[in-house]
N, CA, C and O of each residue as an XYZ file, in Angstrom:
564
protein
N     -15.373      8.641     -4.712
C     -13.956      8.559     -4.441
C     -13.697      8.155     -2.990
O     -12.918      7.233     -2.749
N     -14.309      8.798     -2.046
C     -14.264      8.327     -0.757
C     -14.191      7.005     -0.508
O     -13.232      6.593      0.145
N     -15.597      5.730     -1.173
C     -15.436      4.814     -1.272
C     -14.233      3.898     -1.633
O     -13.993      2.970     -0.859
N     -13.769      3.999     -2.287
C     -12.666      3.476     -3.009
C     -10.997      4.374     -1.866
O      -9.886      3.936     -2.164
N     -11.046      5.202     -1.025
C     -10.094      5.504     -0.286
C     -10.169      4.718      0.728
O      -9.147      4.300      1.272
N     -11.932      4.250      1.324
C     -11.986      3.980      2.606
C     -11.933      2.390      2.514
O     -11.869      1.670      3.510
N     -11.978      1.778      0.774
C     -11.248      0.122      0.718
C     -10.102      0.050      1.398
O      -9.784     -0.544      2.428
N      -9.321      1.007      0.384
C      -7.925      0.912     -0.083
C      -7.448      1.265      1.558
O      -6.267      1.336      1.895
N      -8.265      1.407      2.214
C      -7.003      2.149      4.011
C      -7.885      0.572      4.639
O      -7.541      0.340      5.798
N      -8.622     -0.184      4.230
C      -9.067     -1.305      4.740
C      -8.309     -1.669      4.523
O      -7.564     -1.782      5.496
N      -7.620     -2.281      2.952
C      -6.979     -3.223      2.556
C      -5.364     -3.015      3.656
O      -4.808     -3.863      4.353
N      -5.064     -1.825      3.461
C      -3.892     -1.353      4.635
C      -3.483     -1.721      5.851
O      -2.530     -2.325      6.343
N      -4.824     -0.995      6.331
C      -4.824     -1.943      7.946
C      -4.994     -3.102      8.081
O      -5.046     -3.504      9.243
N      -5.166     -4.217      6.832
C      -5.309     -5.403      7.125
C      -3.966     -6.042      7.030
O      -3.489     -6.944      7.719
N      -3.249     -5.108      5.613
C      -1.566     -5.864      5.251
C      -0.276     -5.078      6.698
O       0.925     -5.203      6.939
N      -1.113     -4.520      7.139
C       0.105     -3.921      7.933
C      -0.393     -2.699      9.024
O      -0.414     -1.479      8.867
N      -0.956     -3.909     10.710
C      -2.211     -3.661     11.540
C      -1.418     -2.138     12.365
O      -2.152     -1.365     12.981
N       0.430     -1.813     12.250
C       1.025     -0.685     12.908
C       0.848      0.310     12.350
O       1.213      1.312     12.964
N       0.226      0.516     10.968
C       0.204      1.802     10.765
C      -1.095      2.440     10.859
O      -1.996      1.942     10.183
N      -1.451      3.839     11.849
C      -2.098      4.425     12.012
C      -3.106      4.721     11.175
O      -2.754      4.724      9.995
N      -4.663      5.064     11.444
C      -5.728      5.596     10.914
C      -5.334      7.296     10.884
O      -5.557      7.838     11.967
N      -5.031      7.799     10.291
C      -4.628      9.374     10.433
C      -4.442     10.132      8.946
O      -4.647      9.755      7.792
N      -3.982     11.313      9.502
C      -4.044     12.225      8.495
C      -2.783     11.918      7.612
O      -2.737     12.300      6.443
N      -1.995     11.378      8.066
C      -0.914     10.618      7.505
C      -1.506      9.751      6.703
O      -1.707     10.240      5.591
N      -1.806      8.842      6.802
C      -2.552      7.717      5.584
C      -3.165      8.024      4.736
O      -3.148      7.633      3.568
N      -4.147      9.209      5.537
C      -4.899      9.516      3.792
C      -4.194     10.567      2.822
O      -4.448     10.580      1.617
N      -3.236     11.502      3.455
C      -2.399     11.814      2.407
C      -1.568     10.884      1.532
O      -1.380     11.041      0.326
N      -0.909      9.509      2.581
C      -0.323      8.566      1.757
C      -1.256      7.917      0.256
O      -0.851      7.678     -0.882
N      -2.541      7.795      0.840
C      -3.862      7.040      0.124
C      -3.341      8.179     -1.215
O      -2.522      7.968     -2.109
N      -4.193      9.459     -0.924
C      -4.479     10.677     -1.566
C      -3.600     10.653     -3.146
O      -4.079     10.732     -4.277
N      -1.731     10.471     -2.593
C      -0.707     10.420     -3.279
C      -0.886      9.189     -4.470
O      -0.726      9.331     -5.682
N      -1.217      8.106     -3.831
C      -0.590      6.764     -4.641
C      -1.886      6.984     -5.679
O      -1.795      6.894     -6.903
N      -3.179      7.309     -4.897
C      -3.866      7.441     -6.046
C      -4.108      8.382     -7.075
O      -4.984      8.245     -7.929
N      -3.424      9.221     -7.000
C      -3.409     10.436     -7.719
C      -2.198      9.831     -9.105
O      -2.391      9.854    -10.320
N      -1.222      9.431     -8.493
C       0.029      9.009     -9.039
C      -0.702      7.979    -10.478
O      -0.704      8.058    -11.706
N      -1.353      6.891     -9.255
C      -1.504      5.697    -10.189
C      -2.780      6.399    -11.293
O      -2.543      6.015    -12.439
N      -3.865      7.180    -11.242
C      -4.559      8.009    -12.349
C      -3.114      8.666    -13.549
O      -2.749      8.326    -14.675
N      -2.745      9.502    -12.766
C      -1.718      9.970    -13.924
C      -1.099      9.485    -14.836
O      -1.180      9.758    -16.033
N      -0.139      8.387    -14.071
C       1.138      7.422    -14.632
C       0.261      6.284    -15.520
O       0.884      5.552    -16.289
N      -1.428      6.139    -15.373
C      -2.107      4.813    -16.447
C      -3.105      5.941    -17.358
O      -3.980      5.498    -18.103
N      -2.895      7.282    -17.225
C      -3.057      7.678    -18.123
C      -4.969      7.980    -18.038
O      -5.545      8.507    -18.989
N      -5.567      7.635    -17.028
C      -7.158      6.863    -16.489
C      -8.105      8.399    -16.525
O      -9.268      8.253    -16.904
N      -7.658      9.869    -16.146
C      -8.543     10.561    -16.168
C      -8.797     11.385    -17.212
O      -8.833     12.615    -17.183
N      -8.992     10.579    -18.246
C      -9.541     10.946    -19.752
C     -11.000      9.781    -18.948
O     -12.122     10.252    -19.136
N     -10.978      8.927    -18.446
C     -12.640      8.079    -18.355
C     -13.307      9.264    -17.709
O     -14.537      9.318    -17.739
N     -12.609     10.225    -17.125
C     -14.031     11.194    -16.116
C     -14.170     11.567    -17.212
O     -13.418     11.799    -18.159
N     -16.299     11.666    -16.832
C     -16.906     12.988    -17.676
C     -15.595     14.267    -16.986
O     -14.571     14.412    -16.318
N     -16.729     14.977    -17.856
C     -16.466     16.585    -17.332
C     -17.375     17.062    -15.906
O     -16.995     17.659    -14.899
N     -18.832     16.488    -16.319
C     -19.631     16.860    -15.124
C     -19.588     15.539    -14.416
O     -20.682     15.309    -13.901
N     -18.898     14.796    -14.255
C     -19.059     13.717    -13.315
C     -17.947     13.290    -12.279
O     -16.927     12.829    -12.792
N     -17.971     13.348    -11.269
C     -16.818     12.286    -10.036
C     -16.978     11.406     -9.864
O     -17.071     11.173     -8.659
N     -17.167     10.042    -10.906
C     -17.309      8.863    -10.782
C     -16.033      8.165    -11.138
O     -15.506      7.884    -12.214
N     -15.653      7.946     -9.675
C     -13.836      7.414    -10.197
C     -13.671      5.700    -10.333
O     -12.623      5.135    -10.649
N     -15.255      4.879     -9.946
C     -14.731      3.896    -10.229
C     -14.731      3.321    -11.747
O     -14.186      2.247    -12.003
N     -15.356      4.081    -12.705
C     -14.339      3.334    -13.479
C     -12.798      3.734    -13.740
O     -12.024      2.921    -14.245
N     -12.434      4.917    -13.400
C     -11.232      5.163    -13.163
C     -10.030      4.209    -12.177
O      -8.874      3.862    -12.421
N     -10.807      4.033    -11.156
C      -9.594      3.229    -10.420
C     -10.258      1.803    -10.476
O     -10.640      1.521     -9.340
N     -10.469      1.049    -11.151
C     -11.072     -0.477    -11.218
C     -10.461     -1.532     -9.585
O      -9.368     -1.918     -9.171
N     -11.720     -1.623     -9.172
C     -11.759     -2.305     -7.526
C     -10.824     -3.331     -7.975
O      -9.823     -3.266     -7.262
N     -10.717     -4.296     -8.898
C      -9.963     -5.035     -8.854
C      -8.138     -4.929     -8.266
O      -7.512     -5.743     -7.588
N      -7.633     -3.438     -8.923
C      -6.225     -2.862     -8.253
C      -5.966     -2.225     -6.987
O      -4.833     -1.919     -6.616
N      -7.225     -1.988     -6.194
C      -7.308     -1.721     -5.145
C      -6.533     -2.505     -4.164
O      -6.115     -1.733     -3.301
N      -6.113     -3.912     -3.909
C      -5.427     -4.090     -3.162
C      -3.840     -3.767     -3.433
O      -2.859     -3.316     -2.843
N      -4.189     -4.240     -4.580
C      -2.945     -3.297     -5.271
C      -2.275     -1.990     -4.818
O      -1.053     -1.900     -4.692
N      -2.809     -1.359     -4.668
C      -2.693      0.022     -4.614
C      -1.917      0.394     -2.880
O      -0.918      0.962     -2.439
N      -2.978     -0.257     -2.419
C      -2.925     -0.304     -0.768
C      -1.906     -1.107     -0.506
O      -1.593     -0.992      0.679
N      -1.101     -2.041     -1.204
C      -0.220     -2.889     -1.078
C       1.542     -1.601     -0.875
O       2.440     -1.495     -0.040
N       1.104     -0.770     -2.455
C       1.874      0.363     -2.316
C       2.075      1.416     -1.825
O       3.098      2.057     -2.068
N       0.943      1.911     -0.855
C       0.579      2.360      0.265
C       1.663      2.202      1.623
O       2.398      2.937      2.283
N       1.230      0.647      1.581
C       2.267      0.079      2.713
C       3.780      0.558      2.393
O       4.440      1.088      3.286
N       4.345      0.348      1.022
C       5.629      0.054      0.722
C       6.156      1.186      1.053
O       7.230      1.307      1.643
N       5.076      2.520      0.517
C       5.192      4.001      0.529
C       5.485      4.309      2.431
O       6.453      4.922      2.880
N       4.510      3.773      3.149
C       4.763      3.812      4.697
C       6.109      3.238      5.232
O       6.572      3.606      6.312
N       6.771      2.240      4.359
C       7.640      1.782      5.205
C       9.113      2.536      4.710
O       9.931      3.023      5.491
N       9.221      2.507      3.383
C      10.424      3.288      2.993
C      10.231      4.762      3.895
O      11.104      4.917      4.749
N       9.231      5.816      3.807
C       9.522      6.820      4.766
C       9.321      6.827      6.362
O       9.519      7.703      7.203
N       8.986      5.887      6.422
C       9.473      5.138      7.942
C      11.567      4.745      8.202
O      12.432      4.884      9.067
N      11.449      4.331      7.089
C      13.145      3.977      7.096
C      14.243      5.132      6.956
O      15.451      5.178      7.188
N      13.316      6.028      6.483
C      13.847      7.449      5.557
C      13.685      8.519      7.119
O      14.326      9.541      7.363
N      12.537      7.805      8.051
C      12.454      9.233      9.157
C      13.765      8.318     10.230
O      14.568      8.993     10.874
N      13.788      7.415     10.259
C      14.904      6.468     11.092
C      16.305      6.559     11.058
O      17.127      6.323     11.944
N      16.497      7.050      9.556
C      18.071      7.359      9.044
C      18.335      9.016      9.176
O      19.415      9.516      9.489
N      17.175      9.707      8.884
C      17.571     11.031      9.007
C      17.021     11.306     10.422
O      16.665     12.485     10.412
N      16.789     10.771     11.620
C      16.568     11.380     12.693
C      17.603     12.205     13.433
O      17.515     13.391     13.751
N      18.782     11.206     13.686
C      20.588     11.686     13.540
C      21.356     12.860     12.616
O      22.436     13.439     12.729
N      20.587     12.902     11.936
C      21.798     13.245     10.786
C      21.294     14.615     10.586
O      20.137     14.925     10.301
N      22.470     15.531     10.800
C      22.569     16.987     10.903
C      23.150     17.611      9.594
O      24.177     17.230      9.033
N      22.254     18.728      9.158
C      22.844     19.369      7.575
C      23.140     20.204      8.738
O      22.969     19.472      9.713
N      23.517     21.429      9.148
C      24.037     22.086      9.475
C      24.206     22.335     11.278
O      23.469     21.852     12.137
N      25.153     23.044     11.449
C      25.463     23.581     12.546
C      26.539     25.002     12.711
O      27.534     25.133     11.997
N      26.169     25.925     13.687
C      26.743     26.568     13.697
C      26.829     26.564     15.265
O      25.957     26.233     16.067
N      28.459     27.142     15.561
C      28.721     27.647     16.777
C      29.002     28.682     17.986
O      29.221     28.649     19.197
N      28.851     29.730     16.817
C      28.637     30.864     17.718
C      26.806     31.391     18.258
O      26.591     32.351     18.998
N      25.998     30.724     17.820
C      24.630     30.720     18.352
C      24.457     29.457     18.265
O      23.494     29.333     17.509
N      24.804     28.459     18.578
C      24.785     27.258     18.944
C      23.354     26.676     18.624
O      22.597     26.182     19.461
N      23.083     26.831     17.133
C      21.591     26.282     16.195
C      22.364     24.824     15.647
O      23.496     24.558     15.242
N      21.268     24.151     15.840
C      21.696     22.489     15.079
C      20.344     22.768     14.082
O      19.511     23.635     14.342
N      20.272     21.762     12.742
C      19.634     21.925     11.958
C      19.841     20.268     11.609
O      20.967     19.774     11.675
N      18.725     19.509     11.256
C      18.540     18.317     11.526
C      18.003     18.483      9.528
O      17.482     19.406      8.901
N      18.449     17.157      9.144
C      18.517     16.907      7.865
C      16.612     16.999      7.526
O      15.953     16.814      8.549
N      15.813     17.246      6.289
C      14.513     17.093      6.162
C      14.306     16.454      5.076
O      13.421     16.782      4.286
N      14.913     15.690      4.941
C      14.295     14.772      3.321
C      13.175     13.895      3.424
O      12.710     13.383      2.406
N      12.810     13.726      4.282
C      11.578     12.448      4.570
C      10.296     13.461      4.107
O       9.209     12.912      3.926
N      10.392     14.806      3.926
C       9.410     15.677      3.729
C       8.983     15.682      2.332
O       7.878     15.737      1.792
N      10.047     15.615      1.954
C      10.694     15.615      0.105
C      10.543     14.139     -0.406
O      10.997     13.861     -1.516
N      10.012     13.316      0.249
C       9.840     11.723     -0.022
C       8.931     11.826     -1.434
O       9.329     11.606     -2.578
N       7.640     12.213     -1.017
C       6.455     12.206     -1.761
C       6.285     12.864     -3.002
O       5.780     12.471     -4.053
N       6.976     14.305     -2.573
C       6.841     14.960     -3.960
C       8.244     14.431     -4.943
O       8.188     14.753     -6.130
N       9.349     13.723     -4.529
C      10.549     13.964     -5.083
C      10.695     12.504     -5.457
O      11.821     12.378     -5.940
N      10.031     11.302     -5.446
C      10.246     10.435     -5.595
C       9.791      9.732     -6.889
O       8.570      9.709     -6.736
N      10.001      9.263     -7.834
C       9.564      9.088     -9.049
C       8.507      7.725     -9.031
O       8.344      6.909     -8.124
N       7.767      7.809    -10.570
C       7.054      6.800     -9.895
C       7.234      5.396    -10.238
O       6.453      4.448    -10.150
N       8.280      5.462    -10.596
C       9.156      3.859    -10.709
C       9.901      3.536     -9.074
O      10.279      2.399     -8.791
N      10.002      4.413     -8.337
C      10.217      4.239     -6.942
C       9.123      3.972     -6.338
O       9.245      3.164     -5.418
N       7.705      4.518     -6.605
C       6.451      3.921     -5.892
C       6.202      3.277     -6.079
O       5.967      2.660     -5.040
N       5.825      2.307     -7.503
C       5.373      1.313     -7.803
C       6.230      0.332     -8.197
O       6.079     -0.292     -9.247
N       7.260      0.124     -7.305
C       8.547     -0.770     -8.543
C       7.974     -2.000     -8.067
O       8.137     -2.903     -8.888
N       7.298     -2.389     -6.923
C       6.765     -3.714     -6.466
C       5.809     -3.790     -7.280
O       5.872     -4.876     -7.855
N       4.767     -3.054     -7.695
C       3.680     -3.452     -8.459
C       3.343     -2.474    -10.087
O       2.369     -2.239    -10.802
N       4.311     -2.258    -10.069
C       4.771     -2.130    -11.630
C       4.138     -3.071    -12.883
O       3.549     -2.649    -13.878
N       4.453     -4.536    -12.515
C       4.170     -4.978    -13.688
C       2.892     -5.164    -13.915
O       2.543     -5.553    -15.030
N       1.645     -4.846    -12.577
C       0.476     -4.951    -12.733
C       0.209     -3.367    -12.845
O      -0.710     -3.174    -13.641
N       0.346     -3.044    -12.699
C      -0.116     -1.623    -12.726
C       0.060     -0.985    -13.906
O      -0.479      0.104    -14.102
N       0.888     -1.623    -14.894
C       1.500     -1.274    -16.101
C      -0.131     -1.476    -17.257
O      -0.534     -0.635    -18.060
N      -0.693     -2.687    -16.992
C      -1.679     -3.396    -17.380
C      -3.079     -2.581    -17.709
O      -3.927     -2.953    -18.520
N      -3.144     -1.109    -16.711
C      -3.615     -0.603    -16.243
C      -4.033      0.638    -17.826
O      -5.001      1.023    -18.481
N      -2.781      0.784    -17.757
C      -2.333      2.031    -18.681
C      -3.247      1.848    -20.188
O      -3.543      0.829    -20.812
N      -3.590      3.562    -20.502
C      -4.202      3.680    -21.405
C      -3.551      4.549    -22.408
O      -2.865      5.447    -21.920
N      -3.600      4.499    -23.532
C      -3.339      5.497    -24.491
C      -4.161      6.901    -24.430
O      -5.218      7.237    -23.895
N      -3.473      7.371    -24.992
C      -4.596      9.443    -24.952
C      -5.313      9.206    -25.966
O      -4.911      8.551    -26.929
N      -6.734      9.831    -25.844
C      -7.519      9.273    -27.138
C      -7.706     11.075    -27.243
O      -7.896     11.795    -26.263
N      -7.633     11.401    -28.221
C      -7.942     12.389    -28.658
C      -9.154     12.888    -30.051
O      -9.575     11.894    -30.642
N      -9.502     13.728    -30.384
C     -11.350     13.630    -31.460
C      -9.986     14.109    -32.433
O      -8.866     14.510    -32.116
N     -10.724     13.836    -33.921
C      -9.791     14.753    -34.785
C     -11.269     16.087    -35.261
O     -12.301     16.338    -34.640
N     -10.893     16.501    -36.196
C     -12.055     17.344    -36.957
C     -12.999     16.624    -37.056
O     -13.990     17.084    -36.490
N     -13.189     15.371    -37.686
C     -14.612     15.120    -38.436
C     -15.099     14.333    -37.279
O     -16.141     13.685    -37.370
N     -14.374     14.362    -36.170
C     -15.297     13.198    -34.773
C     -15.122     12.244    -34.600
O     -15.852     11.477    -33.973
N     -13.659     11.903    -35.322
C     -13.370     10.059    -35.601
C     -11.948     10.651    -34.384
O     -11.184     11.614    -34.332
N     -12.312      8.956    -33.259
C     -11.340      8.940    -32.507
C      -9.679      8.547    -33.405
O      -9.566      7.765    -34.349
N      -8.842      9.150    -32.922
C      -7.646      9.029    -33.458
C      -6.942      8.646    -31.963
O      -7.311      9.161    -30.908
N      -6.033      7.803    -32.059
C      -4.874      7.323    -31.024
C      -3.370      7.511    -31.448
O      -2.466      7.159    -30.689
């Protein structure tokens, strides 16, 4: 898995040289790929005893991925720019300001037709059906 994080923050720093090597990125990394396993349906390919994610994340979507990476960096870049100003509360007899926090709420609150709406129609391509055993051992879909 490492492998395939330390493409995908290549492919990054190559589409877009301002955003930082940090703990920030690889949570960004961490997210999109977690997302894009879920939303194509991909971790039915792990064994049980195995962490072999490339056939799970196929190198080919990797720039892919890192493409949405970027998109993911720049909308909460735009999102920390608009709420830097902007105050949910205040009070005046202890004179506390309270500064809006949604850029926090980006990641978990954002659906994933908002992450991938740029690369949606490839990523769609991706997607697998649930294969499930019945009784006698014959795959059923």
């Amino acid at each position: 898995m490492e492998d395939i994080k330390q493409r995908i923050k290549s492919f990054v720093q190559k589409m877009d040289s301002d955003i930082s090597d940090d703990d920030y990125l690889d949570l960004m990394i961490d997210d999109v790929i977690s997302r894009f396993i879920i939303y194509t349906n991909r971790l039915q390919l792990l064994d049980d005893d195995e962490d072999n994610y490339e056939d799970v994340i196929p190198q080919i979507i990797e720039s892919t991925l890192a493409k949405v990476v970027v998109e993911v960096h720049k909308s909460v870049s735009e999102l920390v720019d608009a709420d830097t100003n902007q105050i949910s509360s205040m009070s005046d007899g202890q004179q506390s300001v309270s500064y809006a926090q949604g850029v926090q709420q980006f990641l978990s609150s954002a659906s994933d037709a908002d992450v991938f709406s740029s690369a949606k129609g490839l990523i769609i391509k991706f997607r697998m059906p649930t294969v499930v055993k019945s009784n006698e051992d014959s795959t059923v879909f």
